[in-house]
C-alpha positions as a Markdown table, in Angstrom:
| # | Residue | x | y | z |
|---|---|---|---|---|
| 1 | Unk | -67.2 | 22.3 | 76.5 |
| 2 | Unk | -64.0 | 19.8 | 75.7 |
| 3 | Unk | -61.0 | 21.2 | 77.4 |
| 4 | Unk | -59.1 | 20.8 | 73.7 |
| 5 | Unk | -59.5 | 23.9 | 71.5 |
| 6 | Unk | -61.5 | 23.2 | 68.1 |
| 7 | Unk | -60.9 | 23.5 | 64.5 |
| 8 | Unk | -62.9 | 26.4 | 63.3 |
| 9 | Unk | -64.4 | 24.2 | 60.6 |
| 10 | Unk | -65.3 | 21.0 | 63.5 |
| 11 | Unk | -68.1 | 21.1 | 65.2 |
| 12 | Unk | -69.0 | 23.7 | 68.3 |
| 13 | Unk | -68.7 | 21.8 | 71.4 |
| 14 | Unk | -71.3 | 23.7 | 72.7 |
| 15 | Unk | -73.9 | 20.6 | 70.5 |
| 16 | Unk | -75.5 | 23.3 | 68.3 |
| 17 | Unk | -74.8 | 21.2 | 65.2 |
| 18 | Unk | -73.4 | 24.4 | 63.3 |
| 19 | Unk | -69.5 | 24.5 | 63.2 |
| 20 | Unk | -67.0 | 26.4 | 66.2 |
| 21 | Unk | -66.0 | 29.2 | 63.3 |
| 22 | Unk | -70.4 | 30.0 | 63.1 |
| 23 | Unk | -71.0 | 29.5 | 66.6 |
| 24 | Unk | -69.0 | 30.2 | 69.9 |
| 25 | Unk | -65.5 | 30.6 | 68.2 |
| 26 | Unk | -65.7 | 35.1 | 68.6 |
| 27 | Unk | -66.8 | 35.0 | 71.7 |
| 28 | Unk | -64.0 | 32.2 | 72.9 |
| 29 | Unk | -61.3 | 34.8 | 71.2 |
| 30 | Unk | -63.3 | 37.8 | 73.4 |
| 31 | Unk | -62.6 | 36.4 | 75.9 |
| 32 | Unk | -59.2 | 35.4 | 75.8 |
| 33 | Unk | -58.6 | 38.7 | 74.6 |
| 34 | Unk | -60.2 | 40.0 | 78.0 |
| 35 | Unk | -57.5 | 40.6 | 81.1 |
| 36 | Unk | -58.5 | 38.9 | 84.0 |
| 37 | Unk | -59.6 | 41.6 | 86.6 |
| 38 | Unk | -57.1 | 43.3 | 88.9 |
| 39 | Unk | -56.9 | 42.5 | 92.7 |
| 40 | Unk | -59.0 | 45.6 | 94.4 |
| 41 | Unk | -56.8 | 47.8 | 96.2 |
| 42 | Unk | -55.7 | 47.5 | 99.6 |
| 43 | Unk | -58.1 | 50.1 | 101.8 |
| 44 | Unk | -55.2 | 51.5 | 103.3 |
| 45 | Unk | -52.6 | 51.6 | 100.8 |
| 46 | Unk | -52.6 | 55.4 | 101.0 |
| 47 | Unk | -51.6 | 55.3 | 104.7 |
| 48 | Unk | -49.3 | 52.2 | 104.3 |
| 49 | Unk | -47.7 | 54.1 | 101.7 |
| 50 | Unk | -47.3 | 57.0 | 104.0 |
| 51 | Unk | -46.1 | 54.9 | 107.2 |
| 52 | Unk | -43.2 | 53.5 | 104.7 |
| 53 | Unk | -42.4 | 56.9 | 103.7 |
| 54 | Unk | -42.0 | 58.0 | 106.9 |
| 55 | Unk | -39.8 | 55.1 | 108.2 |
| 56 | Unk | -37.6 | 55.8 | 105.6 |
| 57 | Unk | -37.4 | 59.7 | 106.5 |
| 58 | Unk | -34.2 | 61.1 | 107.6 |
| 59 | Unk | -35.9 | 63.4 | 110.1 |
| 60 | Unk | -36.3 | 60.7 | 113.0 |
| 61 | Unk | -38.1 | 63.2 | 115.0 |
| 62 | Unk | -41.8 | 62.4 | 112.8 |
| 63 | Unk | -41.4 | 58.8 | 113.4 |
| 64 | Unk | -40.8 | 59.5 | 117.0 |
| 65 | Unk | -44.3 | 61.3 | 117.1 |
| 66 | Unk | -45.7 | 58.5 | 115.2 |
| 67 | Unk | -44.8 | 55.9 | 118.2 |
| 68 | Unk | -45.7 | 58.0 | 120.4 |
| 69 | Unk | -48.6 | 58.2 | 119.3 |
| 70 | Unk | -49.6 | 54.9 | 118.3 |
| 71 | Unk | -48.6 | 54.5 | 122.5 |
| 72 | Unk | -51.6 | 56.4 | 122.8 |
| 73 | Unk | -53.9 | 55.1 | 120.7 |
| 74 | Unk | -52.8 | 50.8 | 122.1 |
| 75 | Unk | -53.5 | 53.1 | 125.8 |
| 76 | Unk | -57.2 | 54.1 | 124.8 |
| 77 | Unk | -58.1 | 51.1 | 123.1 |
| 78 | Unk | -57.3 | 48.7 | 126.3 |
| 79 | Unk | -55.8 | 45.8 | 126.4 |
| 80 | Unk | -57.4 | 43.5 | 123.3 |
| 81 | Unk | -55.5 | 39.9 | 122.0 |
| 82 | Unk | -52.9 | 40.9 | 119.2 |
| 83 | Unk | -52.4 | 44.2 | 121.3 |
| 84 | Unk | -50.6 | 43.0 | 124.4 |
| 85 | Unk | -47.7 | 40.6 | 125.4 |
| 86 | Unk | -50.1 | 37.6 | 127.4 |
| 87 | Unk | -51.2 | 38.9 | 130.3 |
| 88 | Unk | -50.0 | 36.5 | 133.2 |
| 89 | Unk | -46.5 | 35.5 | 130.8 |
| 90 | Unk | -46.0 | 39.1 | 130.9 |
| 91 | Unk | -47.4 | 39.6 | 134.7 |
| 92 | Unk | -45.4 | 36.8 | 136.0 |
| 93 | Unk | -41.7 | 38.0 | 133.9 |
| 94 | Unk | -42.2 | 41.6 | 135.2 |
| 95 | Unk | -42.7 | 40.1 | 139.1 |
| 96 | Unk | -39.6 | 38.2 | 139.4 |
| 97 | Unk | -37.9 | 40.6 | 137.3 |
| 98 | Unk | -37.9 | 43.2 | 139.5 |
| 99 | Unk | -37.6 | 40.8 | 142.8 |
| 100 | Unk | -34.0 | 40.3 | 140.7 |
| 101 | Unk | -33.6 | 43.7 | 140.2 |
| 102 | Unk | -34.1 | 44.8 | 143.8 |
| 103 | Unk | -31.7 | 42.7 | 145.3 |
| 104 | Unk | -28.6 | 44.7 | 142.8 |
| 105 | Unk | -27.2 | 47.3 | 144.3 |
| 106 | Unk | -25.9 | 50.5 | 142.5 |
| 107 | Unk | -28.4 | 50.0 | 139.8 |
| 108 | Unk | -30.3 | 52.7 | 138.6 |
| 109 | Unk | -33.9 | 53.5 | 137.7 |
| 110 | Unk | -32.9 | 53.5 | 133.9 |
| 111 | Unk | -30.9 | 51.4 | 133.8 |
| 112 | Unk | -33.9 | 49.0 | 135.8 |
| 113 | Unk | -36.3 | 49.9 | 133.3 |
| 114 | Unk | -34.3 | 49.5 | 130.6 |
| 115 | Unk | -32.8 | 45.5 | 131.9 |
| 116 | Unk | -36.8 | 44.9 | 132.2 |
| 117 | Unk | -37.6 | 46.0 | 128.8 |
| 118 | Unk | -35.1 | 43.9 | 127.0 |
| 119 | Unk | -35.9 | 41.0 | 128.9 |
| 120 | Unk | -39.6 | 41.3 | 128.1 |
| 121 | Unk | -39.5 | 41.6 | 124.4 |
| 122 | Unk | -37.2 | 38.7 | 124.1 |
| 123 | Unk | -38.9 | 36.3 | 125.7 |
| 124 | Unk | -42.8 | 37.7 | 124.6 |
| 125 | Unk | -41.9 | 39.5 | 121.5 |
| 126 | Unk | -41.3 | 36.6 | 119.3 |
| 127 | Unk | -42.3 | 36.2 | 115.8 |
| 128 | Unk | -45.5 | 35.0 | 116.5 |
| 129 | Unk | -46.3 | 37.8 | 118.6 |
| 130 | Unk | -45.3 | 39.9 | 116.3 |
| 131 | Unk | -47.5 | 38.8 | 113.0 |
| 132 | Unk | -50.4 | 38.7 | 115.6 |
| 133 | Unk | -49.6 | 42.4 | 116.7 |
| 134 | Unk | -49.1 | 43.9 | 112.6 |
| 135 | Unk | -52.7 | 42.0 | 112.3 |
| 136 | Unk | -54.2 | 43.9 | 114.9 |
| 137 | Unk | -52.5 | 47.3 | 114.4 |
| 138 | Unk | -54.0 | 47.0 | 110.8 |
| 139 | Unk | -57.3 | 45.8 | 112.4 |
| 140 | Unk | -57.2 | 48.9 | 114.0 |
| 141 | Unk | -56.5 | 51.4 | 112.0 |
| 142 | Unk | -59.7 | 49.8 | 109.7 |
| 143 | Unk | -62.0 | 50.7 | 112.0 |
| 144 | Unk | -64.4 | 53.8 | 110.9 |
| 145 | Unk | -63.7 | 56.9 | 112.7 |
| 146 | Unk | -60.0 | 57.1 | 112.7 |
| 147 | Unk | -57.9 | 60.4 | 111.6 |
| 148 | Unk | -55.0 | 60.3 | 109.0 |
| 149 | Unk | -52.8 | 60.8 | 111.9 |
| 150 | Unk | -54.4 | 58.0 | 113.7 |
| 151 | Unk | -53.9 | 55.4 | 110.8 |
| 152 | Unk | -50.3 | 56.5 | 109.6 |
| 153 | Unk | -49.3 | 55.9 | 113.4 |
| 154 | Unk | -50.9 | 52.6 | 113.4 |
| 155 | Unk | -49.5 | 51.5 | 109.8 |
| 156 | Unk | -46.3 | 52.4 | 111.1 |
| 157 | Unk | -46.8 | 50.3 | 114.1 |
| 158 | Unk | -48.1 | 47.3 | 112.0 |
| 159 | Unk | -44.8 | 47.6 | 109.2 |
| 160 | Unk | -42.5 | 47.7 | 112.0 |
| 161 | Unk | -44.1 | 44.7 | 113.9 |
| 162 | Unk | -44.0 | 42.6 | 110.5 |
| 163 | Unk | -40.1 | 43.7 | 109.3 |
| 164 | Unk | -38.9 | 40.8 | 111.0 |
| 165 | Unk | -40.7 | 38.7 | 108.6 |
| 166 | Unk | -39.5 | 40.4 | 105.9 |
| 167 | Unk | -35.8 | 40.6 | 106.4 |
| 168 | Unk | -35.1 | 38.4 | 109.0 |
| 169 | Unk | -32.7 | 40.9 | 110.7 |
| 170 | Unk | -34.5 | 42.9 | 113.3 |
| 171 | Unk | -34.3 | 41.6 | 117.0 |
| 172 | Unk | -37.1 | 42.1 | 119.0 |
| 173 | Unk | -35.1 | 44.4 | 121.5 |
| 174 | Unk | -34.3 | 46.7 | 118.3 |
| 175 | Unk | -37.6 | 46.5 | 117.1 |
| 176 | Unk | -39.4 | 49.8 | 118.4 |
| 177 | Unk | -43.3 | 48.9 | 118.3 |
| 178 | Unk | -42.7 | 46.2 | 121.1 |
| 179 | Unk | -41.3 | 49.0 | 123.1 |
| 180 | Unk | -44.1 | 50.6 | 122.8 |
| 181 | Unk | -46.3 | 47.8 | 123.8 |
| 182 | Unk | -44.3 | 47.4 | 126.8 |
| 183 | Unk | -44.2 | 50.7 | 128.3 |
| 184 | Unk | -48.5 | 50.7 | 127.8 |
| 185 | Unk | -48.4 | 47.1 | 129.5 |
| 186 | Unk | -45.6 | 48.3 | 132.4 |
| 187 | Unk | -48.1 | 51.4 | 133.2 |
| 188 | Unk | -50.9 | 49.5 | 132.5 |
| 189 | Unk | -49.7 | 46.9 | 135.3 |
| 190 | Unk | -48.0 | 49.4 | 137.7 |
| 191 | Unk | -51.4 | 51.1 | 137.9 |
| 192 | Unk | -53.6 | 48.0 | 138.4 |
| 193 | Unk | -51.3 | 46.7 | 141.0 |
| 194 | Unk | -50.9 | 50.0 | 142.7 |
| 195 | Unk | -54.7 | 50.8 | 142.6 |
| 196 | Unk | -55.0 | 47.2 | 144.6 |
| 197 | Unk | -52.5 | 48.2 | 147.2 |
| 198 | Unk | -54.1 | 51.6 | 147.5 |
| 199 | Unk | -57.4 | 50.1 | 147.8 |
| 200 | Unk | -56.4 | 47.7 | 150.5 |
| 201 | Unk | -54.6 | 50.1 | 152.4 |
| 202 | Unk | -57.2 | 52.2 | 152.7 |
| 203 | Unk | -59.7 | 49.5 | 154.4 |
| 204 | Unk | -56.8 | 48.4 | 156.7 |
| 205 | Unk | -56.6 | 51.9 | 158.3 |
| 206 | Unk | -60.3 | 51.5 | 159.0 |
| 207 | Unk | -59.6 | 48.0 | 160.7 |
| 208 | Unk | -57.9 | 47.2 | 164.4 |
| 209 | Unk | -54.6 | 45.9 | 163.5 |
| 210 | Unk | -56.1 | 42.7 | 165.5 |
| 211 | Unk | -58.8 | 42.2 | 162.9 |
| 212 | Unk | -56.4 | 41.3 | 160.3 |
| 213 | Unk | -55.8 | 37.6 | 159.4 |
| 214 | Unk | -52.1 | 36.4 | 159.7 |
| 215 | Unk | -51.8 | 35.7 | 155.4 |
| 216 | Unk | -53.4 | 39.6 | 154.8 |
| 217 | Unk | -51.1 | 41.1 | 157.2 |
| 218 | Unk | -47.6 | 39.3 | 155.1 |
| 219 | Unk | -48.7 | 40.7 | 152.2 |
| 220 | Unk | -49.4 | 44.0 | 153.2 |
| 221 | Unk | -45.9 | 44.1 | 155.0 |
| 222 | Unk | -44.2 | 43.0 | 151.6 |
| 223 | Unk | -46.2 | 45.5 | 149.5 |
| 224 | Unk | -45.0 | 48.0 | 151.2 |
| 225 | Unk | -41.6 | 47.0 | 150.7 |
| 226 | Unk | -42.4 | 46.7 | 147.0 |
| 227 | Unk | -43.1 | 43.3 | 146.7 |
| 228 | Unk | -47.0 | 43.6 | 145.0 |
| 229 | Unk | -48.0 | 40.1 | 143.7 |
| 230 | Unk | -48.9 | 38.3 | 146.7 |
| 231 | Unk | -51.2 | 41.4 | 148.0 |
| 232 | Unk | -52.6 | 41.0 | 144.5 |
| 233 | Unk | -53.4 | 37.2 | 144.6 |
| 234 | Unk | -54.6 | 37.8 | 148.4 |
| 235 | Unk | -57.8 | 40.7 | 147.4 |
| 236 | Unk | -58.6 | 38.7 | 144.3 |
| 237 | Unk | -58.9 | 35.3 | 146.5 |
| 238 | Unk | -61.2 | 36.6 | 148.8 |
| 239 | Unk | -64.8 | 37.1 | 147.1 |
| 240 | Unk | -65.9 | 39.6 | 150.0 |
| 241 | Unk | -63.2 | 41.7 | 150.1 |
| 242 | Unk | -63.3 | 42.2 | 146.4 |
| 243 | Unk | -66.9 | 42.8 | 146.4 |
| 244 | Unk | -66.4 | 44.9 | 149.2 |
| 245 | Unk | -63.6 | 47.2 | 147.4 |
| 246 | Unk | -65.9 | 47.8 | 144.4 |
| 247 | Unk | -68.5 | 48.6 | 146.1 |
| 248 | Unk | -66.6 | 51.4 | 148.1 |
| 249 | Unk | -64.9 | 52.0 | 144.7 |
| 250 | Unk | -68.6 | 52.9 | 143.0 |
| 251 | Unk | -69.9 | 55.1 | 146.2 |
| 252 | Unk | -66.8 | 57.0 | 146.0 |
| 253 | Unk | -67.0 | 57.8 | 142.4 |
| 254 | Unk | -71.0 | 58.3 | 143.6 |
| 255 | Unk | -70.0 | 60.7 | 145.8 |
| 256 | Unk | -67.2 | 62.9 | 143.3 |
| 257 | Unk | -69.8 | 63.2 | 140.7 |
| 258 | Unk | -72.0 | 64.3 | 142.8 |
| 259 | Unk | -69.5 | 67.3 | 144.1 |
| 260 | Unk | -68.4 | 68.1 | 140.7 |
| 261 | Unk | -72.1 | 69.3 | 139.9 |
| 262 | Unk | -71.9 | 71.0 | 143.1 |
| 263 | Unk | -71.7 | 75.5 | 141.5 |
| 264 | Unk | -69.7 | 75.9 | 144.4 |
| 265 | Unk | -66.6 | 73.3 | 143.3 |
| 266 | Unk | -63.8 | 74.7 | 142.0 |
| 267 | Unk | -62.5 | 73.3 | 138.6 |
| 268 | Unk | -60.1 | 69.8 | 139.0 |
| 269 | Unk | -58.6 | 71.1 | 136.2 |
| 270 | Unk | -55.7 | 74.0 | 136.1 |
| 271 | Unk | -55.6 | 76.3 | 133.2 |
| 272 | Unk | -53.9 | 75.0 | 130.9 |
| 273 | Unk | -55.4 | 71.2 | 131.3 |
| 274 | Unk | -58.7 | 72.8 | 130.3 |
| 275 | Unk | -57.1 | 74.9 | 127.4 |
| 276 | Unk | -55.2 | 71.1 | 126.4 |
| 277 | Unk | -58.9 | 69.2 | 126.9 |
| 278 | Unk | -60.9 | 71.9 | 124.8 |
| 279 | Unk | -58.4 | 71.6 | 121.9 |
| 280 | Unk | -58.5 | 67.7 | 121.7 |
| 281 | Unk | -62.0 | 66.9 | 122.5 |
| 282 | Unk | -63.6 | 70.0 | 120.6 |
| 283 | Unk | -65.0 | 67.8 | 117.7 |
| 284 | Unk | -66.3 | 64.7 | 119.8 |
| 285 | Unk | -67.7 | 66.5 | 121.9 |
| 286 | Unk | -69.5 | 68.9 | 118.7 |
| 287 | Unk | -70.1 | 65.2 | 117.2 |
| 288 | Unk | -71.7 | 64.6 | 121.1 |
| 289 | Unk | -74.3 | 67.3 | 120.9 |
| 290 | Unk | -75.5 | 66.3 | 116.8 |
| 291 | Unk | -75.4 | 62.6 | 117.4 |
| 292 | Unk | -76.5 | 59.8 | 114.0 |
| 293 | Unk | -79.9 | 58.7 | 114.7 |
| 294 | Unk | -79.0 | 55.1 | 114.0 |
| 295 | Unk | -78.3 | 53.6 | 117.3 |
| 296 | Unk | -74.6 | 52.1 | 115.4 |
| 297 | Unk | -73.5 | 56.3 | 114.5 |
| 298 | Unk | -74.5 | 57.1 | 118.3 |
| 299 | Unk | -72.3 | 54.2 | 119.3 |
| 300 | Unk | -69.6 | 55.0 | 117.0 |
| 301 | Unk | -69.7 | 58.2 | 118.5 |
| 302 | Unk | -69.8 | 57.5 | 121.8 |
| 303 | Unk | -67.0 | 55.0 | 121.5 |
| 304 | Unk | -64.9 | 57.9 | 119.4 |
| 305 | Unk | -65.2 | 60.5 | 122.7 |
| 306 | Unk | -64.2 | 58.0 | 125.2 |
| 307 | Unk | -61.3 | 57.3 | 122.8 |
| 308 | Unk | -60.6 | 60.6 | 122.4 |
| 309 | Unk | -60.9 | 61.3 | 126.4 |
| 310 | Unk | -58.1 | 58.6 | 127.1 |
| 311 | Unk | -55.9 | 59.8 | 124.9 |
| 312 | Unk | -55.9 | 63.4 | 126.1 |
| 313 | Unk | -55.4 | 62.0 | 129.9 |
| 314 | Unk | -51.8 | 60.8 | 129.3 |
| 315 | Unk | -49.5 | 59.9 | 132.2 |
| 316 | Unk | -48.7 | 63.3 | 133.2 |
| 317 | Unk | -51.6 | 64.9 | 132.7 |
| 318 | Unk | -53.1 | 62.2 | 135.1 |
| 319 | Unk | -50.1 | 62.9 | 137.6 |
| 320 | Unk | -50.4 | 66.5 | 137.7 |
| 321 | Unk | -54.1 | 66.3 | 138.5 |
| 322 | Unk | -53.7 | 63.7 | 141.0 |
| 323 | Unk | -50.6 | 65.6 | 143.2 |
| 324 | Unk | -52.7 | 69.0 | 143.5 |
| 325 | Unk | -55.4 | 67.0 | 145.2 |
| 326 | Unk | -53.3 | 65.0 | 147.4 |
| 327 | Unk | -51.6 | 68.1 | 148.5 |
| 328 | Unk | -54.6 | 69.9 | 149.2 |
| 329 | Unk | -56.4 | 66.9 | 151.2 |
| 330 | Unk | -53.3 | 67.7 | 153.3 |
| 331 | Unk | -53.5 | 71.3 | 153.6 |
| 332 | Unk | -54.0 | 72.1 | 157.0 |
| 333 | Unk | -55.6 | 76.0 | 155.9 |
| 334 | Unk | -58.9 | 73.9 | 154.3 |
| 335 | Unk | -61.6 | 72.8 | 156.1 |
| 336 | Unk | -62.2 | 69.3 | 156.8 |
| 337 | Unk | -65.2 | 68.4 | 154.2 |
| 338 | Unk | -63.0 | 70.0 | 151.4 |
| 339 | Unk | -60.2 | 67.9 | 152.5 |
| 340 | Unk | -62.0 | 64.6 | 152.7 |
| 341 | Unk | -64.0 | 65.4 | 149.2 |
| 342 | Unk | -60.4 | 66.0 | 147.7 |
| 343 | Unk | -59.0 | 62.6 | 149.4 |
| 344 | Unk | -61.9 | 60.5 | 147.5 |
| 345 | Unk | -61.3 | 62.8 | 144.1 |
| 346 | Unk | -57.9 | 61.7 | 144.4 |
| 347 | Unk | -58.7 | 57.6 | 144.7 |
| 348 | Unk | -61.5 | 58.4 | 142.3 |
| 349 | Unk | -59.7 | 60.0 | 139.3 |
| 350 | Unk | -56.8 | 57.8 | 139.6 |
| 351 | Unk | -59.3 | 54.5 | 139.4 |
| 352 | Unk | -61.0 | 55.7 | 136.3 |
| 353 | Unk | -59.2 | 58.3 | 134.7 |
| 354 | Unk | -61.1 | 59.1 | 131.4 |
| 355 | Unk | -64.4 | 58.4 | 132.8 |
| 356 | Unk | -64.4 | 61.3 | 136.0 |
| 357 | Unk | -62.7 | 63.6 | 133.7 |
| 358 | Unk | -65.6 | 63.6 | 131.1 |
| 359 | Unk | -67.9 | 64.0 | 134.0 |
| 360 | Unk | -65.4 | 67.2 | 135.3 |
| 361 | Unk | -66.2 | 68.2 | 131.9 |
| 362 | Unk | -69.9 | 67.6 | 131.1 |
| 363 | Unk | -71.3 | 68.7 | 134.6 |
| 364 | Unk | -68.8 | 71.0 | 136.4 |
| 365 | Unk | -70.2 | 74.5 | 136.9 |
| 366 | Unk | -66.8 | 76.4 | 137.3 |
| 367 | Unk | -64.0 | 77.1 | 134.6 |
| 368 | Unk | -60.2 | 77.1 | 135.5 |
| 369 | Unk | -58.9 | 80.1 | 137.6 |
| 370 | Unk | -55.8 | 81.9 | 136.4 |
| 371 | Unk | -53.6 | 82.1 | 139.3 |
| 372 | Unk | -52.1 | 85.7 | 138.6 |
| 373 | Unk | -54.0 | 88.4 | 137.0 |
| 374 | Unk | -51.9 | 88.2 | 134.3 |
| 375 | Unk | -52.5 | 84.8 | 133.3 |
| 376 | Unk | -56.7 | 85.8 | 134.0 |
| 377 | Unk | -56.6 | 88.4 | 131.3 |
| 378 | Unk | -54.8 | 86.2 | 128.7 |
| 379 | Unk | -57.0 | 83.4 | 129.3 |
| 380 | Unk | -60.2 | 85.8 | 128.9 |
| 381 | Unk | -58.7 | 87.1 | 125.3 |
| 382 | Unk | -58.1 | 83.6 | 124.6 |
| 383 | Unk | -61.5 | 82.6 | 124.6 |
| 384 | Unk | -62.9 | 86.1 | 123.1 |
| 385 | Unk | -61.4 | 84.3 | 120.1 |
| 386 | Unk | -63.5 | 83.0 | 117.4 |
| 387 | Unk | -60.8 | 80.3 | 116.5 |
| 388 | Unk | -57.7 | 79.1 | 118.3 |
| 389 | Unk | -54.2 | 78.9 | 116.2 |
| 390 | Unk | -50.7 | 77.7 | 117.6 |
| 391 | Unk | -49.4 | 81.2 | 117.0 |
| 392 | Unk | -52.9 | 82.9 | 119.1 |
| 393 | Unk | -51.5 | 80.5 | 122.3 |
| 394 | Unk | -47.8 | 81.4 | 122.1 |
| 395 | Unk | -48.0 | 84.6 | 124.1 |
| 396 | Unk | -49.8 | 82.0 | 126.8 |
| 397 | Unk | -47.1 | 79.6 | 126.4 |
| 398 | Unk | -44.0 | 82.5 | 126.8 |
| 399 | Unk | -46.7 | 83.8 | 130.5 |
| 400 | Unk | -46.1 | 80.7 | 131.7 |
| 401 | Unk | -42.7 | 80.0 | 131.3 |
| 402 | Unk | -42.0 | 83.5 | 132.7 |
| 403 | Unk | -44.6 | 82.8 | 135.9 |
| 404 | Unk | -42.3 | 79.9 | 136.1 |
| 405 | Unk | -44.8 | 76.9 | 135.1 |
| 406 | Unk | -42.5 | 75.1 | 133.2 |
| 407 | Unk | -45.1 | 71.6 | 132.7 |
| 408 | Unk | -47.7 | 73.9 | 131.9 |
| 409 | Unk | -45.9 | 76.2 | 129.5 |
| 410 | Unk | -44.9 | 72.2 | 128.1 |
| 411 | Unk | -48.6 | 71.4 | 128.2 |
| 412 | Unk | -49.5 | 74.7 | 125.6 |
| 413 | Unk | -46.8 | 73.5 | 123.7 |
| 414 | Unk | -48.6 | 70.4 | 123.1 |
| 415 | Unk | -51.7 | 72.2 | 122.3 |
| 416 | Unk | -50.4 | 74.1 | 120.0 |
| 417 | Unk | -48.9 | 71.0 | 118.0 |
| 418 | Unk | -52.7 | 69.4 | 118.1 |
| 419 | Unk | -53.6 | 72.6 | 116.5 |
| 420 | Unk | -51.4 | 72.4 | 113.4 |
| 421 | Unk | -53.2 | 69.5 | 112.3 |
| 422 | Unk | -56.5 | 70.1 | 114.1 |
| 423 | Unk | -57.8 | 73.5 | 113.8 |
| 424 | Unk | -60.4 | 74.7 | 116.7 |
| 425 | Unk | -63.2 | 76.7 | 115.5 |
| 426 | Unk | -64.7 | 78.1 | 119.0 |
| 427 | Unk | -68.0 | 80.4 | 117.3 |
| 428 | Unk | -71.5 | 78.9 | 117.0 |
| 429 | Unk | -71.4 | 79.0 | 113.6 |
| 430 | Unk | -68.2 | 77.2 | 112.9 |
């Protein structure tokens, strides 16, 4: 049809022979008279909507909680492109960094950390970073599976990585989201490079000094003065070695498993770890035992426990664990098998974290002890309940606190926070 609107009385463009008014002229004026259809709505509008509402919230407090939990969430879903400053740029800043800060005397751990943070996001945290990281945060909290909490902390994540876009304004050591990228990086590297020193450490003091070369003894000397990187480069240039470490690595975690099915083992976990793990893993683990039969549900579902897992095994969590088995693989009143099994739990759980605490979970035989009769008998009303509420584990909480157990009394606290959001239904039924 001629781009030139016809008389009504010419002829339809359309060739008919009949004239435009007889022919297509009502169904041109339909259509004109039609609005053109409407852009579908965003599929997180609703949680974009609430991350803006919470930015501009007067309590600070929520949007606190929010980062902090969007920390936990960039921790359990590893480090991905978009999620995390380059690897070696970041890697390489943080190294000579702190060979700077070392050599200043007077300085402070805080005020270390906090020189290292600033330097990091201004040099890595620039604006292409940034639209990269609101991408993936968005990516993210698209993904099936996720909780309301889950995506408001991500959409939060992803506004505050784009406001500099917007406005113009925001410096990247103001903005908050690329602190929380670099505290998950910092641990992130702090762990990999300890876990190579440890690793390495522990085959030297199964070698003769002698047997050492001249390069593996320098860098062992300046790791343990602090210096990390070239004991680093030295494991991962030697083929053997590596292949040697993870192969000691895999027997190890061989060997835990195998104790943690033991009936005998006592629970790795204390009390109130368990009472913190059964709160935030209760429905993927119920989703665990009623699994889709499509082999994408059972991954999905899979991939949501594991998810779930790291995110319950934060940094302290981890820690506490870890310094109850150190101490007792150095308690002179065990025997030596419990001390040596205790020594390669320790290594173990602090090399793969969420994967040896799902095991301590799915296969151990033995529950957590209360460690006063007191704290037996509340634990045994506890789960006599049919459901758990914040209010049912305060007298718990107010036990520990008076035993003295501040981090565990912190711990039910915690617990009792998942619980206002995520109610745990302990009968069959439920």
């Amino acid at each position: 049809m001629s781009p030139s609107k016809p008389g009504r009385n010419d002829p339809c463009p359309c060739g008919s022979g009949k004239k435009y008014k007889a022919c297509h002229a009502a169904e041109d004026r339909a259509k004109a008279a039609t609005p053109p259809p409407s852009a579908p709505a965003h599929p997180l509008k609703q949680d974009l909507e609430g991350a803006m509402a919470l930015l501009g919230d007067a309590d600070v407090s929520r949007l606190s909680q929010a980062l902090e939990h969007l920390g936990v969430l960039l921790a359990g879903a590893g480090p991905q492109p978009g999620l995390r400053y380059d690897d070696k740029a970041f890697s390489d800043h943080v190294g000579q960094a702190l060979a700077k800060l070392a050599a200043q005397e007077g300085l402070d751990a805080m005020e270390a950390r906090n020189s290292l943070r600033v330097g990091v996001v201004r040099e890595l945290g620039t604006r292409s970073f940034q639209e990269k990281l609101g991408a993936g945060l968005l990516a993210q909290a698209a993904r099936a599976g996720r909780t309301p909490e889950e995506r408001r902390a991500l959409c939060v994540g992803a506004l505050l990585a784009t406001a500099a876009k917007k406005t113009g304004k925001v410096r990247p050591e103001d903005n908050p989201v690329l602190d929380v990228v670099f505290d998950v990086q910092f641990r992130e590297w702090s762990q990999k490079h300890a876990e190579v020193v440890r690793k390495y450490e522990s085959l030297v003091a199964q070698m003769e000094p002698e047997a050492l070369t001249p390069e593996a003894a320098e860098a062992l000397r300046n790791a343990e003065a602090g210096e990390l990187d070239a004991l680093v480069k030295h494991v991962q240039a030697d083929p053997a070695l590596v292949e040697r470490i993870s192969r000691e690595a895999k027997e190890r975690a061989q060997r835990v498993e195998a104790k943690l099915r033991d009936a005998a083992t006592p629970s790795v976990f204390s009390p109130e770890e368990e009472l913190w793990l059964t709160c935030v893993l209760w429905e993927p683990l119920r989703a665990m035992k009623s699994q889709p039969k499509d082999p994408e549900g059972r991954r999905q579902v899979i991939a949501g426990l594991l998810r779930a897992v790291k995110g319950a095994v934060d940094p302290e969590f981890l820690e506490g664990m870890l310094e109850r088995m150190r101490a007792g693989a150095k308690d002179p009143a065990a025997d030596e098998p419990t001390r040596e099994w205790l020594t390669d739990a320790a290594i173990a759980f602090e090399a793969e974290p969420a994967r040896l605490v799902l095991a301590a979970l799915l296969t151990a035989r033995q529950e957590a002890r209360g460690r006063s009769a007191e704290e037996m008998v509340a634990l045994a009303d506890l789960k006599a309940l049919p459901a758990w509420t914040p209010e049912q584990l305060e007298p718990y909480r107010q036990l520990l606190e008076k035993e003295g157990r501040a981090e565990g009394a912190e711990r039910i606290r915690r617990a009792q926070d998942w619980l206002r959001e995520h109610p745990v239904r302990l009968d069959a039924e439920a």
